[in-house]
C-alpha positions as a Markdown table, in Angstrom:
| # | Residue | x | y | z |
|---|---|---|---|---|
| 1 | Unk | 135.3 | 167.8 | 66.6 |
| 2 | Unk | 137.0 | 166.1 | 64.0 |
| 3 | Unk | 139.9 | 167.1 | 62.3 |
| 4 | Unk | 139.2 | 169.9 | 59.4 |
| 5 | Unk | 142.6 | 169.0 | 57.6 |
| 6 | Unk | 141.5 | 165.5 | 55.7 |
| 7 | Unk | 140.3 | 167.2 | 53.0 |
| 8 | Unk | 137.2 | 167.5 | 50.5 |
| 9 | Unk | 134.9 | 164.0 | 50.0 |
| 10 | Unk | 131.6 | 163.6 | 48.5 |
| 11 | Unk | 129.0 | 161.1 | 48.3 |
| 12 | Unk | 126.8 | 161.0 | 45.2 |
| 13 | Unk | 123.6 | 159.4 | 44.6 |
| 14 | Unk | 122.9 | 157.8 | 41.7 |
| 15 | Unk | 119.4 | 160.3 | 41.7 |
| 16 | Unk | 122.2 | 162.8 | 41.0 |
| 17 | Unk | 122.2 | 164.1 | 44.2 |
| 18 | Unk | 125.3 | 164.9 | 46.0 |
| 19 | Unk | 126.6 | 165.5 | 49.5 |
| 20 | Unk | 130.3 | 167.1 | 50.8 |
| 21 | Unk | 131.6 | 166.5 | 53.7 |
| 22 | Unk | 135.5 | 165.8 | 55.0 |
| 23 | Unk | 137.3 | 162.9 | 54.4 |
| 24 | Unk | 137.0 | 159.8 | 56.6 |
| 25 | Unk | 139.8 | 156.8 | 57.1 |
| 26 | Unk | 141.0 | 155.9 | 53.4 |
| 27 | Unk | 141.7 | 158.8 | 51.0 |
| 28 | Unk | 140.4 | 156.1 | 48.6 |
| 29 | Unk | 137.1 | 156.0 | 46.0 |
| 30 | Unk | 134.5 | 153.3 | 46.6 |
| 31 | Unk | 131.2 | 152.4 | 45.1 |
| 32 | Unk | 128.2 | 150.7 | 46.4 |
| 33 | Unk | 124.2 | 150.1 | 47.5 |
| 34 | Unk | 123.8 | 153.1 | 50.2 |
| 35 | Unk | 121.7 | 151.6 | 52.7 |
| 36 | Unk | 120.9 | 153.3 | 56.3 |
| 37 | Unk | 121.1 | 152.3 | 60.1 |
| 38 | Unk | 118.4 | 153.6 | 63.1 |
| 39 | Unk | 121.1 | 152.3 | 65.6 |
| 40 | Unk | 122.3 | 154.6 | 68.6 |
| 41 | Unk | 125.3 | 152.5 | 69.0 |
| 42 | Unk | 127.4 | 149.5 | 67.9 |
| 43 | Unk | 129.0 | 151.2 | 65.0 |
| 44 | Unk | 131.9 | 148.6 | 65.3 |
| 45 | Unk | 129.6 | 145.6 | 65.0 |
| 46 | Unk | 128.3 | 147.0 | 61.8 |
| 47 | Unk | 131.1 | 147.9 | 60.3 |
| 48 | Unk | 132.5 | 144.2 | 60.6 |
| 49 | Unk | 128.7 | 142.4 | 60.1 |
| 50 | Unk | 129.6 | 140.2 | 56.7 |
| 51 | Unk | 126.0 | 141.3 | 56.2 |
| 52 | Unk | 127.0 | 144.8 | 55.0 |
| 53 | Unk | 129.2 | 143.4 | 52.1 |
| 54 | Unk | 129.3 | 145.9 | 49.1 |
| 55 | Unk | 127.3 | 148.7 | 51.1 |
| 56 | Unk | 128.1 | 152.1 | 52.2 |
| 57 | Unk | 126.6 | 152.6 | 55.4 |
| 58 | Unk | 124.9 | 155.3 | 56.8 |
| 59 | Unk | 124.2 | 155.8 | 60.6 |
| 60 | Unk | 121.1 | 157.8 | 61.2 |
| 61 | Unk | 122.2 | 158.5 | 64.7 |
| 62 | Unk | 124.8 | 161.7 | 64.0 |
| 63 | Unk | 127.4 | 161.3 | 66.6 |
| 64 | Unk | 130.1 | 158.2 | 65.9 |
| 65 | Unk | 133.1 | 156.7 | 67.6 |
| 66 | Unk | 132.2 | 158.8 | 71.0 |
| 67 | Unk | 133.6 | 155.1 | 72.9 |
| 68 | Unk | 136.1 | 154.4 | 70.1 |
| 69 | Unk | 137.3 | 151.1 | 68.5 |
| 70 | Unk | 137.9 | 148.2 | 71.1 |
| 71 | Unk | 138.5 | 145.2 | 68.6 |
| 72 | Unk | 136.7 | 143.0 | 71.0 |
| 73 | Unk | 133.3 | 143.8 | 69.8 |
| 74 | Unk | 134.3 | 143.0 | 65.9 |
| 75 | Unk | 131.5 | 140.6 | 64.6 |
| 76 | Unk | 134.3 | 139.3 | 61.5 |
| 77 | Unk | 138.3 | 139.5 | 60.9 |
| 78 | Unk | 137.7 | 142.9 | 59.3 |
| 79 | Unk | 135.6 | 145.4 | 58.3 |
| 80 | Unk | 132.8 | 144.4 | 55.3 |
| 81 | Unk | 131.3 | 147.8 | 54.5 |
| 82 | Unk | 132.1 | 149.5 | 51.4 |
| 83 | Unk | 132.1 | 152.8 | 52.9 |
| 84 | Unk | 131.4 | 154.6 | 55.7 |
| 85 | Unk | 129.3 | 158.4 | 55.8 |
| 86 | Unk | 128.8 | 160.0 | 59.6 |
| 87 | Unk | 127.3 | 163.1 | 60.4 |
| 88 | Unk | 130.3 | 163.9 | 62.8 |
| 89 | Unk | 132.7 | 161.5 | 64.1 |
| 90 | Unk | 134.9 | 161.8 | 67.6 |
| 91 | Unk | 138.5 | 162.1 | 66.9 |
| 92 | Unk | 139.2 | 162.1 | 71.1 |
| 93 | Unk | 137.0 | 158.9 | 71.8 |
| 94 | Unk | 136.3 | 158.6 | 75.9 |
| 95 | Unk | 136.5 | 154.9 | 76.9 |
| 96 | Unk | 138.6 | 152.3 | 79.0 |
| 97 | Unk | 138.7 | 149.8 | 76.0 |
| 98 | Unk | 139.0 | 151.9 | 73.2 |
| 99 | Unk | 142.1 | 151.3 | 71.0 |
| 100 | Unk | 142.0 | 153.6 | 68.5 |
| 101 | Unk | 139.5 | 156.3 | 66.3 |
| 102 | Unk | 136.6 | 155.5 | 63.6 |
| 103 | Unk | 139.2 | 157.2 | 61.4 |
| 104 | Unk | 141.9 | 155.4 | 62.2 |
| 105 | Unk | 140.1 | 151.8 | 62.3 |
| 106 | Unk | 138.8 | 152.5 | 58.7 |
| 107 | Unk | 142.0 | 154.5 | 57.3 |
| 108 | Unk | 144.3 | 150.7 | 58.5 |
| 109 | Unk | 141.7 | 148.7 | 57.2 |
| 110 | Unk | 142.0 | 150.7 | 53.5 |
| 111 | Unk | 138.2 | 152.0 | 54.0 |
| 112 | Unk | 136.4 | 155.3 | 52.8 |
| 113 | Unk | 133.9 | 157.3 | 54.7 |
| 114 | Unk | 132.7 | 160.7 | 55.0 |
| 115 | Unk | 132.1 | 162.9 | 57.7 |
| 116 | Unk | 129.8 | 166.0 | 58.0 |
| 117 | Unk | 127.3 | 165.5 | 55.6 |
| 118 | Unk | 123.5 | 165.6 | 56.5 |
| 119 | Unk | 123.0 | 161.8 | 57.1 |
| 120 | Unk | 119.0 | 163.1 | 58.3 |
| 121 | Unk | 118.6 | 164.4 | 54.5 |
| 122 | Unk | 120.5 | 161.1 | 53.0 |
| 123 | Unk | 117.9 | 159.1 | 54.8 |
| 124 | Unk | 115.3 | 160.6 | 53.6 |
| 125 | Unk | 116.1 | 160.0 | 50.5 |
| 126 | Unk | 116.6 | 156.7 | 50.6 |
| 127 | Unk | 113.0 | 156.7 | 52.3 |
| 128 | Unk | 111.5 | 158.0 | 49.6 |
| 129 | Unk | 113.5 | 156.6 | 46.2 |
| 130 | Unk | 114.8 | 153.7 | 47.8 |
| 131 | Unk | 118.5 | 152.3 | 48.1 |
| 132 | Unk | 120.4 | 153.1 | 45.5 |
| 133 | Unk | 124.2 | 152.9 | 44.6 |
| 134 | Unk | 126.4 | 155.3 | 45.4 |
| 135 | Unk | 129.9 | 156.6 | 45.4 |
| 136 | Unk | 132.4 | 157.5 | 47.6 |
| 137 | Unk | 135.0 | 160.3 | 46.0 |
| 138 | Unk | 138.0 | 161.7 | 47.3 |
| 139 | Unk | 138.2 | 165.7 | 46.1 |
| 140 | Unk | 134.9 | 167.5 | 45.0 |
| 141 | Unk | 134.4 | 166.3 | 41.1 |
| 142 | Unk | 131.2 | 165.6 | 40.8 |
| 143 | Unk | 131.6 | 164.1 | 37.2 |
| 144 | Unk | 134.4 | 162.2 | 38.6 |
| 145 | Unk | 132.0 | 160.5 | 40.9 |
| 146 | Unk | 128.9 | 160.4 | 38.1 |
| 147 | Unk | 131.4 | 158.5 | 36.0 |
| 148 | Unk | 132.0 | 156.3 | 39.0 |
| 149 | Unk | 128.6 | 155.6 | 39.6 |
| 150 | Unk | 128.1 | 155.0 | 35.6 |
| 151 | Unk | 130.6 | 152.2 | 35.6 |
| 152 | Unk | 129.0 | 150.2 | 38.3 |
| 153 | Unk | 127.3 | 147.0 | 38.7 |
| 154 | Unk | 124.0 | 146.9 | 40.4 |
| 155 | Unk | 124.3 | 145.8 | 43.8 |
| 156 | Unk | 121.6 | 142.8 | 43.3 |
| 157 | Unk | 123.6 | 141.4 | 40.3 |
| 158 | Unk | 126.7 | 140.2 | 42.1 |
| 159 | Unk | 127.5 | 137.3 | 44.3 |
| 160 | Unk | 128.8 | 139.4 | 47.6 |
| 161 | Unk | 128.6 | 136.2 | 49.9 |
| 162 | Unk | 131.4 | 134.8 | 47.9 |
| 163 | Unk | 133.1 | 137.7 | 48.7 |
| 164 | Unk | 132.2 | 137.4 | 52.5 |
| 165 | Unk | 132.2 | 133.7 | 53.5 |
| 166 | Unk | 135.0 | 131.5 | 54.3 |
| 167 | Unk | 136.5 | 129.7 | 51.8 |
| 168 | Unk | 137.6 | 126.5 | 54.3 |
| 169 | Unk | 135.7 | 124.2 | 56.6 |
| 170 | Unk | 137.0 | 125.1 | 60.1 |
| 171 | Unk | 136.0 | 124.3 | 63.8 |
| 172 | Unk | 135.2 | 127.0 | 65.7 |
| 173 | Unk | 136.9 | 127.6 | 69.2 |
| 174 | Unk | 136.4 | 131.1 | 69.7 |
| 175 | Unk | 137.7 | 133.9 | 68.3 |
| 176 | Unk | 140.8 | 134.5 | 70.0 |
| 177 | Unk | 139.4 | 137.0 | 72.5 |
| 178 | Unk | 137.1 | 137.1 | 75.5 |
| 179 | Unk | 135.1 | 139.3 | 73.9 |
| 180 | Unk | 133.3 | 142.7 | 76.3 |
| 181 | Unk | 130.1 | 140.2 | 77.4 |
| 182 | Unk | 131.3 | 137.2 | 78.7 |
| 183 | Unk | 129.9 | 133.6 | 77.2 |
| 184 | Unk | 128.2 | 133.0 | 80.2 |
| 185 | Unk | 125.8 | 136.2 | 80.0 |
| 186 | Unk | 125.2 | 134.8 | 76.6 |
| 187 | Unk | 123.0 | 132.0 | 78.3 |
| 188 | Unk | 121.7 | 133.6 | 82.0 |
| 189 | Unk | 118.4 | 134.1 | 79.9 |
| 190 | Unk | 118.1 | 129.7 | 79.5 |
| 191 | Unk | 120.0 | 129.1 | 83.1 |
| 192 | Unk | 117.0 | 131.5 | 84.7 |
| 193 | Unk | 114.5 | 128.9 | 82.4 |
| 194 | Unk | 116.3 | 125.7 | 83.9 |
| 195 | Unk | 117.1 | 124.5 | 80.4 |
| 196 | Unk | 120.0 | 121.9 | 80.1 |
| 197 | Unk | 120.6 | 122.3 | 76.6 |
| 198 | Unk | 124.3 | 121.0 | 77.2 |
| 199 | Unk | 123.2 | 117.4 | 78.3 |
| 200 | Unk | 121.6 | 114.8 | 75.7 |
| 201 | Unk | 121.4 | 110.6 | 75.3 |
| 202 | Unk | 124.8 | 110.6 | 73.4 |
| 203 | Unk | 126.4 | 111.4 | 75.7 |
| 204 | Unk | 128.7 | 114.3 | 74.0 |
| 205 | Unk | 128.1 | 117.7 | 72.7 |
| 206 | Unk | 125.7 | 118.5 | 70.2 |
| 207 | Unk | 126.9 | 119.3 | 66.7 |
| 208 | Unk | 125.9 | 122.0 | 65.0 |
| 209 | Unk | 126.9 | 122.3 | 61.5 |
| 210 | Unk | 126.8 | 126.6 | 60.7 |
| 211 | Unk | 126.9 | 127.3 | 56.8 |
| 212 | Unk | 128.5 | 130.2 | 56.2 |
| 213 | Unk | 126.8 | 133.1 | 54.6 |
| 214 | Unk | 128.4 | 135.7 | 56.4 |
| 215 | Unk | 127.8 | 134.5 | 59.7 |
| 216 | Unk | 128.7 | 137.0 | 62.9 |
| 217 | Unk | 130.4 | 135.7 | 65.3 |
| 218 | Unk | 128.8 | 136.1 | 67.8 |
| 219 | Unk | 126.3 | 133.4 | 66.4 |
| 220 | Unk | 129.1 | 131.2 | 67.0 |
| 221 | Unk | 129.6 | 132.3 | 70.4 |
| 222 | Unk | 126.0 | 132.0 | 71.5 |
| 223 | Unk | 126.1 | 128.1 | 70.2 |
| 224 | Unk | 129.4 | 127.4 | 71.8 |
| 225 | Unk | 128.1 | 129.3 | 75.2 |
| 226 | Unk | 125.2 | 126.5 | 75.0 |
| 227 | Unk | 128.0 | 124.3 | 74.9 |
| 228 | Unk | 127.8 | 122.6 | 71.6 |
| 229 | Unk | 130.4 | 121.6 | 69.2 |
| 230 | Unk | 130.7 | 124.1 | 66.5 |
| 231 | Unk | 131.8 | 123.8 | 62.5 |
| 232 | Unk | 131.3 | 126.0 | 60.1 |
| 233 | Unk | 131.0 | 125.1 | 56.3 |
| 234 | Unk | 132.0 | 127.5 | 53.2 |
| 235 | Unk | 129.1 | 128.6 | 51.6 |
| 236 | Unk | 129.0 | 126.2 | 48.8 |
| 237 | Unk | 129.8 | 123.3 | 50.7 |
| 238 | Unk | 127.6 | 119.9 | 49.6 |
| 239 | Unk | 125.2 | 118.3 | 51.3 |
| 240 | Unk | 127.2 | 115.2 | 51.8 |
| 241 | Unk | 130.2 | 117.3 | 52.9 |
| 242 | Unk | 128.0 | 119.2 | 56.0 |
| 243 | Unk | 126.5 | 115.5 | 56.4 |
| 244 | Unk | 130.3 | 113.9 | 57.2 |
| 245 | Unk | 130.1 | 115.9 | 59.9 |
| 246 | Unk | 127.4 | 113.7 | 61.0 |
| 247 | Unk | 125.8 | 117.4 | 62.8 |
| 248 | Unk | 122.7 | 117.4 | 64.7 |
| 249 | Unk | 121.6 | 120.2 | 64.0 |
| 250 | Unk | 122.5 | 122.8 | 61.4 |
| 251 | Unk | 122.0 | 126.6 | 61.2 |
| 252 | Unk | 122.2 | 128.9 | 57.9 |
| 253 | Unk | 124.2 | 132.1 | 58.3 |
| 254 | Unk | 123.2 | 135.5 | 57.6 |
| 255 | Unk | 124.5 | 137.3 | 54.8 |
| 256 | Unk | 124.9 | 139.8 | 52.4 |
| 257 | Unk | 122.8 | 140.1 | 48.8 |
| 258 | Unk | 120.1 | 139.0 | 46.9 |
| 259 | Unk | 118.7 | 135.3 | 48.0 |
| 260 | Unk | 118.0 | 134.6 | 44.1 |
| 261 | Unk | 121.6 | 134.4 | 42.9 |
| 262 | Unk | 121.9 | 131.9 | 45.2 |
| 263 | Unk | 120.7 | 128.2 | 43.6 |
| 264 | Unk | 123.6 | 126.2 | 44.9 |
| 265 | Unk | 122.6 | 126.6 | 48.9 |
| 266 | Unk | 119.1 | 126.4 | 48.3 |
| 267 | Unk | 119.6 | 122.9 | 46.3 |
| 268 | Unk | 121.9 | 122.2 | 49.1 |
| 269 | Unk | 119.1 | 123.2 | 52.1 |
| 270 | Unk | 116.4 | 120.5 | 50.3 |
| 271 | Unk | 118.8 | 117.7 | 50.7 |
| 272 | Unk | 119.6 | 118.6 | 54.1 |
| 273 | Unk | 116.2 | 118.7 | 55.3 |
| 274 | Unk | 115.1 | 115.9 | 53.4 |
| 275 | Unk | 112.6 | 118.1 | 51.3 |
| 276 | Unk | 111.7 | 116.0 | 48.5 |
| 277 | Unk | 110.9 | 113.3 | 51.2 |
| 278 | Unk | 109.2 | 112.6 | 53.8 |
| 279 | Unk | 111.4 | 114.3 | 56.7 |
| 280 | Unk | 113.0 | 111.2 | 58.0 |
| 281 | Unk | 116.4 | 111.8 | 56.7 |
| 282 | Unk | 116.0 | 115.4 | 57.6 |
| 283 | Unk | 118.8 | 117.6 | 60.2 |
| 284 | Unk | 116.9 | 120.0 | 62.5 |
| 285 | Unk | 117.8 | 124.0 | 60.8 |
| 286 | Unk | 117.3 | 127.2 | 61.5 |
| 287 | Unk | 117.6 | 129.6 | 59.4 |
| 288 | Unk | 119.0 | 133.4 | 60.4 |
| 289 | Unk | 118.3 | 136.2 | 58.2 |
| 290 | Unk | 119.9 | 135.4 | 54.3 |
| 291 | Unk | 119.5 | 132.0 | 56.2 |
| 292 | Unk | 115.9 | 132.7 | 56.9 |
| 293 | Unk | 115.2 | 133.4 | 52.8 |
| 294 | Unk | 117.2 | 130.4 | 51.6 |
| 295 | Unk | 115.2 | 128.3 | 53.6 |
| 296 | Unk | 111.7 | 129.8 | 52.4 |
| 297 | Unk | 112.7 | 129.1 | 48.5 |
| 298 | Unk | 114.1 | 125.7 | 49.1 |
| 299 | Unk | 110.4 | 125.3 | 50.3 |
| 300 | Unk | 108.7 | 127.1 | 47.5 |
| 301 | Unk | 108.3 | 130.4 | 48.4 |
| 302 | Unk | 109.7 | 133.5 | 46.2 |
| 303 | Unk | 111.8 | 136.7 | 48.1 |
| 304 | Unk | 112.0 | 140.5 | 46.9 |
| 305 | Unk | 113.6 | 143.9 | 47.7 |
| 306 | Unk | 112.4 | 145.8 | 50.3 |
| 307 | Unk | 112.3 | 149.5 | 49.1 |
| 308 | Unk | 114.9 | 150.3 | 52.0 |
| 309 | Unk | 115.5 | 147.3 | 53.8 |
| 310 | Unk | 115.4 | 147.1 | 57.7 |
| 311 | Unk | 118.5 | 147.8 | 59.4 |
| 312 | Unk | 118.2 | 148.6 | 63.0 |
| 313 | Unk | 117.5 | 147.3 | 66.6 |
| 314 | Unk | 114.1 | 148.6 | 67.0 |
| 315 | Unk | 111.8 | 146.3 | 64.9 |
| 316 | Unk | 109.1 | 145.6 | 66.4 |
| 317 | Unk | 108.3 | 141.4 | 65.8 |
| 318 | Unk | 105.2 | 139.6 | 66.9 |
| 319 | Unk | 105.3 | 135.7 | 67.7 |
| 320 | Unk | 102.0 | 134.6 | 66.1 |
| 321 | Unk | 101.8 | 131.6 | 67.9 |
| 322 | Unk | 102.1 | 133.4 | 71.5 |
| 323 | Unk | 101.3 | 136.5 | 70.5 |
| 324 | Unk | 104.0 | 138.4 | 72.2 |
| 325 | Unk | 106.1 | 141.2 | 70.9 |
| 326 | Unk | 109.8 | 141.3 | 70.9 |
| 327 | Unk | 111.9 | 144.5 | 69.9 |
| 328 | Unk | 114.2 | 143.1 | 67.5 |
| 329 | Unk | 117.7 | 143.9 | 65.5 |
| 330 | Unk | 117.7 | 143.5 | 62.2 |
| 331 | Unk | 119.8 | 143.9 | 59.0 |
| 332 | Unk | 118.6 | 142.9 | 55.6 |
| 333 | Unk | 117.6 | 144.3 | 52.5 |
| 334 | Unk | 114.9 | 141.5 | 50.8 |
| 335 | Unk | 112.2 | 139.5 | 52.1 |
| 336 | Unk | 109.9 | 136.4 | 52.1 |
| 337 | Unk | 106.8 | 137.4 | 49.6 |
| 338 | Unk | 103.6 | 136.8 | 51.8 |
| 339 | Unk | 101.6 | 136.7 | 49.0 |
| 340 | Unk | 103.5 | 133.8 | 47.0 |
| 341 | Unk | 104.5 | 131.6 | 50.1 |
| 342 | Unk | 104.4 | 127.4 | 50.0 |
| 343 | Unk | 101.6 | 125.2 | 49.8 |
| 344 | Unk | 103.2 | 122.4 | 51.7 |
| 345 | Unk | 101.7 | 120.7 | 55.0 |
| 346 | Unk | 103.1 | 122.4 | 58.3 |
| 347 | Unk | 104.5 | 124.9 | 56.9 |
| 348 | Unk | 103.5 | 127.8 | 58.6 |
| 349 | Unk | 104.5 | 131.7 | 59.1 |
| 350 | Unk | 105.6 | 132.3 | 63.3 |
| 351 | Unk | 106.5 | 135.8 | 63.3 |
| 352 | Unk | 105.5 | 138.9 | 61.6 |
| 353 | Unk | 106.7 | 142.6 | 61.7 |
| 354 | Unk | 104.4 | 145.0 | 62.9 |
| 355 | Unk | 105.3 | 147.8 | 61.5 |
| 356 | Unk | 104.9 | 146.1 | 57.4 |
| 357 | Unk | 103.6 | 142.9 | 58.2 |
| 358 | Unk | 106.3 | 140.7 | 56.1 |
| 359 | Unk | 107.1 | 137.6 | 56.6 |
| 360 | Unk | 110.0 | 137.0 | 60.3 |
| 361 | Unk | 109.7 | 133.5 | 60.4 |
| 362 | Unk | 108.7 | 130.2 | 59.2 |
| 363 | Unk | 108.4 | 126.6 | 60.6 |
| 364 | Unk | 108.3 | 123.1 | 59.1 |
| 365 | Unk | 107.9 | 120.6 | 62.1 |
| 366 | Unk | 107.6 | 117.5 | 59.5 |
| 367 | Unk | 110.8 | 118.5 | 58.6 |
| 368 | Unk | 112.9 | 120.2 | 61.5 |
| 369 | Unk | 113.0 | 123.6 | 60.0 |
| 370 | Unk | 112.6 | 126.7 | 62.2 |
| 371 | Unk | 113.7 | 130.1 | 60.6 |
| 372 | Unk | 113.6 | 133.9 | 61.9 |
| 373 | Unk | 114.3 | 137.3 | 59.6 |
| 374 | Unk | 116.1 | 139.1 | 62.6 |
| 375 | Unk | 119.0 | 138.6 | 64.1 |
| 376 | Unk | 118.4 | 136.9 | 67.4 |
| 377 | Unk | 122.3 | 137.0 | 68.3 |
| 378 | Unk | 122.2 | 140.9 | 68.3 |
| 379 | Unk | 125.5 | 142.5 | 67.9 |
| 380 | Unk | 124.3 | 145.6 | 68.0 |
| 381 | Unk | 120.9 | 145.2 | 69.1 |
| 382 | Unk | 118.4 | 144.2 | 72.1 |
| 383 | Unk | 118.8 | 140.7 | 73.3 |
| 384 | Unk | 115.1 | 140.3 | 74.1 |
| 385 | Unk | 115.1 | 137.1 | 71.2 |
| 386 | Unk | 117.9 | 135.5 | 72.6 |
| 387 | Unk | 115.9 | 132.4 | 73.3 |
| 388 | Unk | 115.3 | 131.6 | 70.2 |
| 389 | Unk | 118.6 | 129.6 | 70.1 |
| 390 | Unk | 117.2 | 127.9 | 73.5 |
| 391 | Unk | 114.7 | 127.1 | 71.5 |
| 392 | Unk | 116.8 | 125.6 | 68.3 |
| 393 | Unk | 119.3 | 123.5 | 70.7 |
| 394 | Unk | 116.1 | 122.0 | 72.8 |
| 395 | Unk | 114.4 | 120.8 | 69.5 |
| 396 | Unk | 118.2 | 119.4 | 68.0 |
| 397 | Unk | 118.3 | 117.5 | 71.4 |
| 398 | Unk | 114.8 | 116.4 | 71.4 |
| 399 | Unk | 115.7 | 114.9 | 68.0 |
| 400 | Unk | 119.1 | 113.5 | 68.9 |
| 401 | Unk | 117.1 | 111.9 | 72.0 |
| 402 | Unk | 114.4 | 110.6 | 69.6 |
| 403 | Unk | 111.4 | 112.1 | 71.8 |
């Protein structure tokens, strides 16, 4: 059991309710949209998914940091989340890799959190009234944390991929470890298939442009383990800038926030894919996540908030065009309306959720776009959609090849 000397925390609602608990990592106060998690593990890929900028998450799965922190697994350079509320975490982690506590990984990286609170009564909550902002407060004053709460911005209003992405072009070559699942497990699934995605007409590795949104890393991994050449582009770069490049292929990042603050990349993805023409001038895309709802307004289509978003790795995703179900990971708050998507030729839907029906995926053949709502990568999560990336590099080298 975790230590019972940290002190008094609390985590208010802004529906006035309140839960106390012990303090966890930073004896610091922090505000934000308190979302939930259905994941029974990879706690330290969601604490550094760029995806979970200005959140507090909340596991529903009640026992954390059982196998520690092994920095290997992080999916960033540092934790995103604004805070961090357990049901109980594990102060004597049992694990070969593990380098350190939860508590310790969030106190050094200057993060609050809150242990023993009811996450099960949270959740429903957020269930019922939806997400809602939050606050993290050190002590037990509830006004203190009302008046916390009352000075906020809502979470929807504010720009947190500016806060997440990289500010500088940069090539990617790894990141600096060899990670706990080797590169080369990251393909076995397209080796088994007999795909060569690595070979193609010019002779060189295909480039793949990745604008940054909040990407994880281990989207960059599973493009360098198909052995392509790998950029990745600040969030507001220019079409002409990604086009230097000269890329073959291009893929949008995930990412944190509301898809309709967002003009700039969504001007940026029409140019790229050659939108307001006739898809000749067009650079194969696919479009992860934020990625995925960028690409759906550059064609017309309008997004909303999900009353509690879908955060987890048991969605259940059906490919309409096979009809085959994948078990999915996913982490995102808005959506693709169904209801106000684009009248444009070959623009179709290609995967749905099965458990709401919204909108997983879209296709534009004419112009080389292919886009999915979950998170094929994983990172936490099942790696049953892993081939969608096959599927991405085989269509860039198709084009590259001219067939």
């Amino acid at each position: 059991m975790p230590s019972e000397t940290r002190g008094p925390t609390l985590l208010a609602l802004s529906d006035g309710s309140v839960f106390r608990g012990r303090s966890l990592g930073a004896k610091t106060d922090t505000v934000g949209l308190v979302v939930f998690n259905t994941s029974m593990t990879g706690y330290e890929e969601m604490l550094t998914d760029p995806s979970y900028g200005g959140q507090i998450l909340v596991p529903t799965y009640p026992l954390i940091g059982n196998y520690g922190i092994n920095l290997k697994d992080a999916e960033s350079k540092r934790i995103q989340v604004k805070g961090f509320v357990v049901r109980d975490d594990c102060d004597a982690p049992s694990h070969p890799h593990s380098e350190m506590t939860v508590h310790e990984y969030l106190e050094t990286n200057g993060i609050a959190g809150v242990s023993g609170v009811d996450t099960r009564a949270i959740t429903r909550r957020i269930r019922s009234t939806g997400v809602m902002m939050g606050a993290i407060v050190q002590g037990d004053d509830t006004a203190a944390a009302n008046s916390v709460l009352e000075a906020a911005q809502w979470y929807g209003d504010h720009d947190w991929v500016g806060e997440v992405a990289t500010k500088e072009e940069f090539d990617w070559i790894g990141d600096g470890t060899t990670g706990t699942r080797p590169a080369e497990e990251l393909i076995v699934r397209s080796q088994r298939a007999g795909a060569a995605t690595e070979v193609n007409d010019r002779n060189r590795p295909l480039r793949i442009a990745v604008i940054d949104f909040g990407v994880k890393w281990n989207i960059l991994r599973s493009m360098m383990a198909r052995h392509c050449q790998v950029k990745v582009f600040p969030c507001d770069a220019t079409a002409s800038e990604v086009r230097s490049f000269d890329p073959d292929g291009i893929v949008l990042s995930p990412g944190p926030g509301d898809p309709a603050v967002l003009d700039g990349p969504v001007e940026t993805i029409r140019e790229l894919s050659d939108l307001n023409g006739d898809g000749s001038k067009s650079i194969p895309t696919l479009g992860i996540c934020l990625g995925h709802q960028l690409v759906a307004r550059a064609l017309g289509a309008d997004t909303f908030m999900l009353h509690f978003g879908h955060r987890g790795g048991n969605q259940p995703v059906r490919d309409v065009r096979t009809g085959r179900v994948y078990v999915t990971a996913h982490n995102h708050g808005y959506a693709v309306d169904p209801d106000k998507l684009p009248k444009r030729p070959g623009v179709r839907v290609t995967h749905i959720n099965l458990n709401d029906n919204t909108v997983e995926g879209l296709a534009d053949e004419t112009h080389g776009i292919m886009t999915i709502q979950f998170h094929s990568e994983a990172s936490p999560g099942p790696h049953d959609s892993e081939m969608i990336f096959d599927e991405f590099v085989a269509a860039v080298k198709q084009r590259v090849n001219g067939k």
